[in-house]
Structure formats: structure tokens, C-alpha cells
C-alpha positions in Angstrom: 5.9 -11.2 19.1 5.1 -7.8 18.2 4.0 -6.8 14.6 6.2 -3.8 13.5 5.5 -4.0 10.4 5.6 -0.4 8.6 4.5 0.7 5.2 6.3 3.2 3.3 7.6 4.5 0.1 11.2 3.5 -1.1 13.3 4.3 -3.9 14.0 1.3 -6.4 18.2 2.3 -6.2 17.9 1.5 -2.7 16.3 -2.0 -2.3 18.8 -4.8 -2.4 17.8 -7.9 -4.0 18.7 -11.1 -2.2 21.8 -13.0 -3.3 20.5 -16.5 -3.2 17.0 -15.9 -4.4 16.4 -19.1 -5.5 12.9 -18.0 -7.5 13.8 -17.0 -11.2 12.2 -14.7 -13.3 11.6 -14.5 -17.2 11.2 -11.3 -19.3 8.2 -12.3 -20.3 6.9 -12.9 -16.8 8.9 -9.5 -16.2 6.8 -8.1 -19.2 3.7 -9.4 -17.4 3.8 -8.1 -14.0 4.6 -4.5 -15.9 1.3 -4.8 -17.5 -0.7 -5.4 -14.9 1.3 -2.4 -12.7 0.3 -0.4 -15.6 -3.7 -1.4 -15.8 -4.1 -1.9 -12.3 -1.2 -0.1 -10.0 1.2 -1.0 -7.7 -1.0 -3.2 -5.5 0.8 -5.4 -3.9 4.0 -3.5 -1.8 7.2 -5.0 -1.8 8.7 -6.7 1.5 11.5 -5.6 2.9 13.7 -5.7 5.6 14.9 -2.8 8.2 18.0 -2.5 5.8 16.3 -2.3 2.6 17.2 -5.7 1.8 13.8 -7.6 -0.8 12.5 -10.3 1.1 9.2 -10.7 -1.5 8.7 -8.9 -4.6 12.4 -9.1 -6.8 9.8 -9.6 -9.8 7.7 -6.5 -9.1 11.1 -4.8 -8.3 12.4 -5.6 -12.0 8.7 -4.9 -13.7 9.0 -1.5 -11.9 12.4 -0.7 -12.8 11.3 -1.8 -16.8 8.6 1.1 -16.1 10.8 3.5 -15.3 9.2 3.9 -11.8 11.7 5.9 -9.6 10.2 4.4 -6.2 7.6 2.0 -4.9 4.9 1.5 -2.0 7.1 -1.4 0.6 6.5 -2.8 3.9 9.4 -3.0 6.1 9.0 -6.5 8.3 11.9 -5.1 11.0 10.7 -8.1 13.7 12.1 -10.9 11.4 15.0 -12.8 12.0 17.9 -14.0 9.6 16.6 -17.2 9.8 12.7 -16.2 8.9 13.5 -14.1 6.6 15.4 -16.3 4.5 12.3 -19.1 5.3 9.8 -16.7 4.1 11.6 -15.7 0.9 10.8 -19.5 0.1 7.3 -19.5 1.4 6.3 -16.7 0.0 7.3 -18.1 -3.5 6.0 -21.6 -3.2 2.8 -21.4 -1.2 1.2 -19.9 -4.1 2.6 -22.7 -6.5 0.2 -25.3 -4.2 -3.0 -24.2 -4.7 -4.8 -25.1 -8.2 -7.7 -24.0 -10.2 -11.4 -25.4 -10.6 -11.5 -25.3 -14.5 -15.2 -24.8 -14.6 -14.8 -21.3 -12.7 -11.8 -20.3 -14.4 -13.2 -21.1 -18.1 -16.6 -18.7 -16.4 -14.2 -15.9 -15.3 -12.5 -15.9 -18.7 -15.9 -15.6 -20.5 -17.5 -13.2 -18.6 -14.0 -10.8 -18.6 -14.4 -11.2 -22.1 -17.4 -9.6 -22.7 -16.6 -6.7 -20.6 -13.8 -5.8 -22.7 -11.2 -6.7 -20.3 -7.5 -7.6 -21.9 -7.5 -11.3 -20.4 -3.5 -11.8 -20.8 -3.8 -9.4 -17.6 -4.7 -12.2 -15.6 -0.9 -14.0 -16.3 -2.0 -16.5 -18.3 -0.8 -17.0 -21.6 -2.8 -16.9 -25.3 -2.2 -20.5 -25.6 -3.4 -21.4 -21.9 -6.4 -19.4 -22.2 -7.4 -20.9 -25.9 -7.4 -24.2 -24.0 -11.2 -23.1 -22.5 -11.8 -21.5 -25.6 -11.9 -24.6 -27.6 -13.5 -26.8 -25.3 -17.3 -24.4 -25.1 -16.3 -21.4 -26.4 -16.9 -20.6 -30.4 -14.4 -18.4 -32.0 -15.5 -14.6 -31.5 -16.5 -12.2 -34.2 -17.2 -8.8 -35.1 -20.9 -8.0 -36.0 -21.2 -6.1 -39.2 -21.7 -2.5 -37.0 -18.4 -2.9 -35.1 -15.7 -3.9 -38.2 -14.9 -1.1 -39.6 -12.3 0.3 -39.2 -11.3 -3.2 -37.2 -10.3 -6.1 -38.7 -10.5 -9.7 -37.0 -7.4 -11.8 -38.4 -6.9 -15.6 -37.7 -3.2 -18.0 -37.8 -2.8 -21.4 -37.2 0.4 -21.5 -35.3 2.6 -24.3 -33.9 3.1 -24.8 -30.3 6.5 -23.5 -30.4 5.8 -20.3 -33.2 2.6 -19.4 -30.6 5.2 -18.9 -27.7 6.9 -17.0 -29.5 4.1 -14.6 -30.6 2.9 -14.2 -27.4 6.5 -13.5 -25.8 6.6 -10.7 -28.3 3.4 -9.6 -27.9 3.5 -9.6 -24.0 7.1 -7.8 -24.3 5.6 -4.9 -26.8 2.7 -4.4 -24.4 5.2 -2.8 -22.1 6.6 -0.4 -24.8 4.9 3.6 -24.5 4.9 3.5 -28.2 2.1 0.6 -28.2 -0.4 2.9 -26.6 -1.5 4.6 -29.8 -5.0 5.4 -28.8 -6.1 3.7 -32.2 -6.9 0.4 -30.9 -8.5 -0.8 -27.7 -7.1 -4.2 -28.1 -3.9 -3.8 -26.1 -3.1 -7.3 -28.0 -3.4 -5.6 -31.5 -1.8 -2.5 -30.6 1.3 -4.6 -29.5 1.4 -7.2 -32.2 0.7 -4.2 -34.6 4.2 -2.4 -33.0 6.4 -5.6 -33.5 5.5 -5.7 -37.0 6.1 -2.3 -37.6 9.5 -2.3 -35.7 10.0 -5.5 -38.1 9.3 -3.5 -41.4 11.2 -0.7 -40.4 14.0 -3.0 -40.0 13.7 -4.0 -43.3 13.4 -0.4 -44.8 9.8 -1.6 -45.9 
């Protein structure tokens, strides 16, 4: 069969999203993929079909639209039938969910991301998920004396279900424009700081 497979350009208003996708997606997964469009760019094109219609990508779709993005980088698979497409919008989606991860390597990525300053919540997994490897080799991390000020290193002792919650939030606020203040590296702080101030000023604090 030949491959006619085209990459273009397509505005978001014109890609329709496929009725029975069977894959659902969270806002905080939403909130997710927008992050890592934002740090990294739109590198993985949507797939579509000759009639605009998603066949892979509703997720990077709604993380686009959250951006405010008016149009994104698609390729159009016009050699597919009805029946592959709607196969393939099921492969696509559970393939990925078969492979697993070698712990050692993982816990060796996270470390070494670490010390180059990279946000690690970018990689998808969660606060909680990543503290896992933290606590098994890893000691807590702290400031040296020449780096504190003007930072401050806070610790809380959260249960399971209040952590979720805190990193829903966080992962949400690190979508917002407001969290990029320019103060803070940390994209973590800069969004947990922006929840509690949208908090206060709830309040009239």
C-alpha cells in the first residue's frame, strides 16, 4: 500500500474529535500535556484523517486548545480505511500502556534531571510517584547557605489523598500565564505560590 501520509498545519476549529473515543482524559492530564507543549513544543503532530477527523492526539488537541493555540502541526493518514482507522485509534492508545519501566534507570534519570535543574513533573509523572525513588536512595535536597536567600525550602507531611490534591492544583496553575513571574525558577513554586495567592485573594486577605 502506498504511504500518503502528509504533514501539515491545521486549525484546532477544524479537527473533529472522534465520537466513540473510548480513551478519557483528566484536566490534570490535560494540564500536563500543556506543560510539556509549553517547555518543549508541539512535538508530536496530531493524526488525522483526509476529512479532518482526530484519529490520535484528542489529548494534545484539548492541551492546545487550554493554550490558546489557534492551529497545530498534523499528519493527514488519507490511505486508511474505516476499519483501520477506528483499529488504530485503539492501538495507538494501548500499545503504550504495555510496555513498563526498569526502576533502577528511571530512579537514575530522575536524579540526574535533577541536578540539571530540569522541572521533573514534565516527564508526566506525578509528585507522589516520583517521591517513591526519592525515599528509597535519595536524601531530601537542600539549599546550601550561598543559594537561600532570597529562596526558601518548605516541607508538609501530607496524606495520600491531600497530596493528590496539591499536585492537581499545582499541575493545573502551571498552565496559568500568571504563574510565569520571572521570580522563581521553580515552575513548582511559582504555581503553588499562585494558588495561594488566588486563595487569599478570595478571602480579602
Amino acid at each position: 500500500m502506498e504511504n500518503q501520509h502528509k504533514y501539515q498545519s491545521r486549525a484546532i476549529v477544524d479537527l473533529i474529535p472522534y465520537a466513540r473515543n473510548a480513551r478519557v482524559h483528566s484536566d490534570n492530564q490535560i494540564a500536563q500535556i500543556a506543560a510539556s507543549i509549553r517547555e518543549f513544543g508541539f512535538t508530536n503532530p496530531v493524526l488525522i484523517d483526509g476529512d479532518g477527523g482526530i484519529i490520535a492526539g484528542h489529548g494534545r488537541v484539548m492541551a492546545a486548545r487550554k493554550l490558546g493555540m489557534d492551529s497545530i502541526p498534523c499528519v493527514v493518514l488519507s490511505d486508511l480505511t474505516e476499519m483501520q482507522k477506528r483499529a488504530y485509534i485503539l492501538v495507538d492508545n494501548k500499545l503504550a500502556l504495555n510496555a513498563g519501566w526498569d526502576d533502577d534507570l528511571l530512579r537514575l534519570e530522575f536524579d540526574e534531571l535533577e541536578e540539571m535543574g530540569i522541572d521533573l513533573e514534565l516527564t508526566g509523572f506525578s509528585l507522589g510517584e516520583i517521591g517513591v525513588f526519592d525515599a528509597e536512595e535519595v536524601p531530601m535536597p537542600s539549599l546550601t547557605d550561598g543559594e537561600k536567600d532570597p529562596y526558601q525550602q518548605k516541607t508538609f507531611t501530607l496524606h495520600d489523598d491531600q497530596a493528590a490534591i496539591v499536585d492537581d492544583a499545582v499541575m493545573l496553575a502551571r498552565t496559568d500565564p500568571l504563574v510565569d513571574t520571572g521570580v522563581n525558577k521553580n515552575s513548582n513554586g511559582n504555581a503553588l505560590a499562585l494558588v495561594c495567592r488566588e486563595w487569599l485573594d478570595y478571602h480579602h486577605v
